[in-house]
C-alpha positions as CSV (number, residue, x, y, z in Angstrom):
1,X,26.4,6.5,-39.6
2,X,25.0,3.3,-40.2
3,X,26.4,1.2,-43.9
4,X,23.4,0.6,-46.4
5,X,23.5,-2.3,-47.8
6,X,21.4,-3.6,-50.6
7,X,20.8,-7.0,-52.0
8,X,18.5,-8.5,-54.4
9,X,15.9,-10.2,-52.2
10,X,16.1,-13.5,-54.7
11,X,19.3,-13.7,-55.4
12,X,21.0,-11.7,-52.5
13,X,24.8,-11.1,-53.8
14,X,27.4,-12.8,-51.8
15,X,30.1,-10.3,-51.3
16,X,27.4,-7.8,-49.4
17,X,25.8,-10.9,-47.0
18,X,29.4,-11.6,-46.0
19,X,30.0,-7.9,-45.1
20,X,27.0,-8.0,-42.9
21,X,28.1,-11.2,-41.6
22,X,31.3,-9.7,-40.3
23,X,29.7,-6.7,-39.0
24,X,27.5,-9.0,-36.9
25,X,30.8,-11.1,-36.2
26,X,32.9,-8.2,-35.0
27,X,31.1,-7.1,-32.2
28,X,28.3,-4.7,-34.4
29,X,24.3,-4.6,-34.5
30,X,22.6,-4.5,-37.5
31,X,19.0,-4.3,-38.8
32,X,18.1,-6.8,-40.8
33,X,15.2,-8.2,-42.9
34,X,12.5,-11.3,-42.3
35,X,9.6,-13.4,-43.2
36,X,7.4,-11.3,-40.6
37,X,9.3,-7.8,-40.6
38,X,12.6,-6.2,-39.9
39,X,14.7,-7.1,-36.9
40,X,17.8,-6.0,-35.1
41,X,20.9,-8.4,-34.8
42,X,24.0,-9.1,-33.2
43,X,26.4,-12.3,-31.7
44,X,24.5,-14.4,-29.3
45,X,27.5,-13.5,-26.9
46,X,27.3,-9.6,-27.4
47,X,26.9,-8.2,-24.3
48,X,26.8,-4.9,-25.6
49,X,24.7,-5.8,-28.5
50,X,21.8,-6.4,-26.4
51,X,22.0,-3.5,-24.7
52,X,21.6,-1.7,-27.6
53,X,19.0,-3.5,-28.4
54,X,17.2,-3.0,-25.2
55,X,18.0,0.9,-25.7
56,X,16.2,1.1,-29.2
57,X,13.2,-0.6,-27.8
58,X,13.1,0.2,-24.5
59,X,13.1,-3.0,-23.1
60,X,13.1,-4.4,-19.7
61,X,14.7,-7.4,-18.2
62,X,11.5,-9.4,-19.0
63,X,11.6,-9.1,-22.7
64,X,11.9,-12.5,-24.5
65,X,14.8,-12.2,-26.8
66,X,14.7,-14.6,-30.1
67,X,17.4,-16.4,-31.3
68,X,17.5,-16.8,-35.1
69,X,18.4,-20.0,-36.5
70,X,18.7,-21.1,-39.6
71,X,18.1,-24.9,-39.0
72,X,16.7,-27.7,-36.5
73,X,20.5,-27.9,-36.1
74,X,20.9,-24.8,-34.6
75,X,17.9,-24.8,-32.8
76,X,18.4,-27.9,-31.1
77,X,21.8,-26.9,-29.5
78,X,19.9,-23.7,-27.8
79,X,16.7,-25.5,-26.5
80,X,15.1,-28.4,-25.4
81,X,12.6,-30.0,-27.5
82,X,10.5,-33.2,-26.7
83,X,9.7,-35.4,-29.5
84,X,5.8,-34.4,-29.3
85,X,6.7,-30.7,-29.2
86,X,9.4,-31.0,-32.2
87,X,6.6,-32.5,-34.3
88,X,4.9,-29.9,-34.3
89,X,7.3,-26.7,-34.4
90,X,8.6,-29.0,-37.7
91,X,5.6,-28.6,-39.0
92,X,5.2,-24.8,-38.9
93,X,8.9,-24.1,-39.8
94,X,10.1,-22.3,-41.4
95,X,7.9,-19.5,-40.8
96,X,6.8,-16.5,-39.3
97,X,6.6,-18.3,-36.1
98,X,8.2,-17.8,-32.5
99,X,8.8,-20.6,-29.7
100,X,9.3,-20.2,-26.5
101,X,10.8,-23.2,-25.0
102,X,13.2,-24.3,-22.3
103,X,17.2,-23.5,-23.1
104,X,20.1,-25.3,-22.9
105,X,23.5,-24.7,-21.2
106,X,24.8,-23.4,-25.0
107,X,22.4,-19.8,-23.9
108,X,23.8,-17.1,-21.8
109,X,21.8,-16.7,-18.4
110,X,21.8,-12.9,-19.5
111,X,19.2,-14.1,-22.3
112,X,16.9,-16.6,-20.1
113,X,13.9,-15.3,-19.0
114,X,14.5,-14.8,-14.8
115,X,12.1,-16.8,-13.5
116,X,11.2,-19.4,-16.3
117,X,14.8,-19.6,-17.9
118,X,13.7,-20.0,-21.7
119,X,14.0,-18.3,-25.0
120,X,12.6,-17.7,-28.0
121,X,13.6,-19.4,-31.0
122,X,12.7,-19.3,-34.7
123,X,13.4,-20.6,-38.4
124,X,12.8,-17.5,-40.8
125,X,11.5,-18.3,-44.4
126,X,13.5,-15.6,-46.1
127,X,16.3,-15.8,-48.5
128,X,18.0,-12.6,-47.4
129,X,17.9,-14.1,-43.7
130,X,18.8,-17.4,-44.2
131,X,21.8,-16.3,-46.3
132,X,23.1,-14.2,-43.4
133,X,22.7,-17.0,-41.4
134,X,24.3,-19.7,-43.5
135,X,26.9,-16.8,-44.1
136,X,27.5,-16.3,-40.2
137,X,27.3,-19.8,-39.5
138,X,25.3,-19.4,-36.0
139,X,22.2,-17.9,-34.7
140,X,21.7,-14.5,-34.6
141,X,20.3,-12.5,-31.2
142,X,16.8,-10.8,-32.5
143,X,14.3,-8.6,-31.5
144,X,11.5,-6.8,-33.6
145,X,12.5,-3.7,-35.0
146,X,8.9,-2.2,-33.2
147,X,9.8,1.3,-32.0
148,X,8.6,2.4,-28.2
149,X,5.2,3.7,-28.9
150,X,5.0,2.7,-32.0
151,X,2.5,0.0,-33.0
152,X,3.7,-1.3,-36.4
153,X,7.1,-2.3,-37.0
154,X,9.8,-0.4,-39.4
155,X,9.2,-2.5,-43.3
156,X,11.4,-0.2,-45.0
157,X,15.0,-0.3,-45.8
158,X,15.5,3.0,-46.6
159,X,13.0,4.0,-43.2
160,X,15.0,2.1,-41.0
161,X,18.2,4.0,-42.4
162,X,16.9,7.3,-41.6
163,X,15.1,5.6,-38.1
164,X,18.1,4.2,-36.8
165,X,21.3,6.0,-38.3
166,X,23.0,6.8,-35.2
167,X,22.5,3.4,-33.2
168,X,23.3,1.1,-36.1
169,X,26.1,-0.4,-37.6
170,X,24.5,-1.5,-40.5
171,X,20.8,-1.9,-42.8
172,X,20.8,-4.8,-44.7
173,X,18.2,-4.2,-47.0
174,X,16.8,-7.0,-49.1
175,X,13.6,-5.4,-50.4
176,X,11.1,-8.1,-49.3
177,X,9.7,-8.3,-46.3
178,X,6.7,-8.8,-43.5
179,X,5.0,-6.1,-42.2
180,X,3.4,-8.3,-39.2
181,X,5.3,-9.7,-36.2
182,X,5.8,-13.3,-35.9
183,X,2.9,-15.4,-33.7
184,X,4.7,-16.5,-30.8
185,X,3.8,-19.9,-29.2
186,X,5.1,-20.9,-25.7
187,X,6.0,-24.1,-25.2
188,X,7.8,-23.6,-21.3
189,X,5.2,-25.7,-19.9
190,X,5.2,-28.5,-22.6
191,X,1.4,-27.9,-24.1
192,X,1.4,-24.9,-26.8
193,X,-0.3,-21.5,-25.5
194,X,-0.6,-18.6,-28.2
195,X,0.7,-15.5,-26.4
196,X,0.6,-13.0,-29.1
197,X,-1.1,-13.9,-32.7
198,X,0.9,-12.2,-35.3
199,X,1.8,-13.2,-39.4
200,X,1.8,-17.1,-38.5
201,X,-1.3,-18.8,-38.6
202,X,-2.2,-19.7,-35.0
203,X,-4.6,-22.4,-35.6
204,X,-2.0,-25.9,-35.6
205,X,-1.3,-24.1,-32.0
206,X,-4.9,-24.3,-30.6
C-alpha cells in the first residue's frame, strides 16, 4: 500500500518533502505532482525503478524518459547545450516544457534513446516539485502519469492513490497541479522541432 502524503501546495511542510525524498533516495517510486500534471519518480540510477515505470505505462524501449531538474545546474551535467540552444530553453524555463537534447556521460545508456542517444530534460514551475528536488538534491527519473489507454493524465491526489496503490511507494500530493502534458521540443539535431504540443506554449519553438 502506497504512503499518502499531503502538503500545502504554497507552503509544502518540510518534514513530509523530506520523507518523500528518502523514499525516492532508498531505492522507491513515487507519484508525484507538476506544473503540467502528475508524474512518476525514482533515482536516475534505479534500475528497477524504471521498470516499474515502464510496467504502469506500458512502455517500450523507445519511450523518452525525462529527467527532472531543478536548475540549469543540473541540467547542464546531463546534456549538452550550445550557447544558441541554451538561450532559448532559458527563456521558456521553468515551465511546462520538455527538451530533448543530446546527453552526457553523467546519463545511464539504459536511459538514452538507442539510436539517437538523448533525453529529455525539464525545469518544473512548481513549488511542491521543486522542493522535492531541492530536498533530494539531484534530478529525478520522470514519466507522465498517463495510463495505457487512457488519454488524459491522473490530476488527482487522492485518484492516483486509489490508481496506483499496489505499484507505488508513495503519492505525494500537493493539491495543485496541471492537467496537460508538457510540449516537448527536440533539440537532437540542433534546430527546435515541436513533437508533441502540450501545456507550454509552442510558439518561441516555431
Amino acid at each position: 500500500m502506497a504512503r499518502y502524503l499531503d502538503v500545502h501546495p504554497v507552503n509544502p511542510q518540510p518534514r513530509t518533502i523530506a520523507q518523500a525524498a528518502e523514499i525516492i533516495r532508498s531505492g522507491g517510486l513515487i507519484a508525484y505532482p507538476t506544473d503540467s500534471c502528475f508524474a512518476l519518480g525514482c533515482r536516475i540510477g534505479n534500475a528497477e525503478g524504471k521498470e516499474r515505470i515502464a510496467a504502469i505505462r506500458h512502455l517500450d524501449d523507445k519511450h523518452h524518459y525525462t529527467l527532472v531538474c531543478r536548475d540549469f545546474a543540473q541540467l547542464g551535467q546531463l546534456v549538452h547545450v550550445s550557447n544558441n540552444v541554451f538561450r532559448q530553453i532559458k527563456a521558456a524555463t521553468p515551465g511546462s516544457y520538455t527538451f530533448i537534447l543530446p546527453a552526457t556521460r553523467e546519463v545511464p545508456r539504459r536511459l538514452l534513446h538507442p539510436k539517437k542517444r538523448t533525453v529529455g530534460v525539464r525545469i518544473p514551475d512548481h513549488v511542491v516539485a521543486q522542493a522535492l528536488l531541492t530536498e533530494l538534491g539531484e534530478p529525478i527519473l520522470s514519466s507522465t502519469l498517463l495510463m495505457p489507454g487512457e488519454e488524459d493524465p491522473l490530476t488527482q491526489g487522492w485518484e492516483v492513490k486509489e490508481r496506483l496503490d499496489n505499484v507505488v511507494d508513495a503519492v505525494l500530493d500537493g493539491d495543485e497541479t496541471g492537467s496537460v502534458p508538457t510540449t516537448v521540443v527536440d533539440f537532437s539535431d540542433g534546430a527546435p522541432d515541436v513533437v508533441r504540443v502540450g501545456a507550454g506554449d509552442p510558439s518561441p519553438f516555431r
